[in-house]
C-alpha positions in Angstrom: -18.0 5.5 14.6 -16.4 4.8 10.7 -15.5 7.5 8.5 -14.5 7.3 5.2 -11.6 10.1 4.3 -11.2 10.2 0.4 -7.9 11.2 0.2 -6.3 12.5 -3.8 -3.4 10.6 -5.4 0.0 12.0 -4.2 1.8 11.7 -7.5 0.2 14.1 -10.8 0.5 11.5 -12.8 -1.9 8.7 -11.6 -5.7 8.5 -12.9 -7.7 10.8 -11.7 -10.7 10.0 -9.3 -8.8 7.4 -7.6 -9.4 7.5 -3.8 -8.7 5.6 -1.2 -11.1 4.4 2.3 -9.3 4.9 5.0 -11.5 4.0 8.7 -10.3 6.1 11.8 -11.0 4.5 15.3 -11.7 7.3 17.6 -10.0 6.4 21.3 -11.0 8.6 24.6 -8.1 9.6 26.1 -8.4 12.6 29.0 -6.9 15.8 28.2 -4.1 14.7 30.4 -3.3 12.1 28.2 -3.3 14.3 25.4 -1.4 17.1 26.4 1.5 14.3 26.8 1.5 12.5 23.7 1.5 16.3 22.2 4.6 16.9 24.0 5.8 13.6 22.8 5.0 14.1 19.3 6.7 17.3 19.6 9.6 16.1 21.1 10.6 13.8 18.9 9.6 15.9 16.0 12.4 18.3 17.2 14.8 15.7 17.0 14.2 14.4 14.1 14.4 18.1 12.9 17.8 18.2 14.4 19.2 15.4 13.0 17.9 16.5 9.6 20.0 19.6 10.0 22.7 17.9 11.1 22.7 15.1 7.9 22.6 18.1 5.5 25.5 19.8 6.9 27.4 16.7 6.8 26.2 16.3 2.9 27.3 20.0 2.4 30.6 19.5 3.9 31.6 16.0 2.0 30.0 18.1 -1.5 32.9 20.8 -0.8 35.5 18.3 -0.1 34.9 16.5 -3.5 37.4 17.7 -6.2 38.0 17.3 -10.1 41.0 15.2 -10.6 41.6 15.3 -14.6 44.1 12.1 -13.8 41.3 9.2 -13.4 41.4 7.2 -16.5 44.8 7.8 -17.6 47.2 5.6 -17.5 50.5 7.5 -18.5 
């Protein structure tokens, strides 16, 4: 069966009334099936979400290392 999904620009500043087709296969997978690709999903989703927090920790820590040095560009 073929859907079409009209979906709105993402960016504010395209023309409005743009859309876009976008066809969806439907596959029959037991419930079984489902239940673990769930699980899957939400697997990796958590560690993805870990190494997100982990990146921005890093960027915080290497932000608070940086320091103003008033010497760069002289040459006395």
């Amino acid at each position: 069966m073929d859907f079409i999904l009209f979906i709105l620009p993402a960016r504010t500043n395209d023309t409005a009334g743009q859309y876009f087709d976008i066809k969806i296969d439907y596959v029959d997978i037991t419930e079984e099936e489902f239940n673990n690709r769930m699980a899957n999903y939400k697997q990796t989703l958590s560690e993805q979400f870990k190494e997100s927090h982990r990146l921005e920790e890093e960027i915080m820590k290497q932000l608070d290392a940086l320091q103003f040095n008033a010497n760069v560009g002289n040459n006395e």
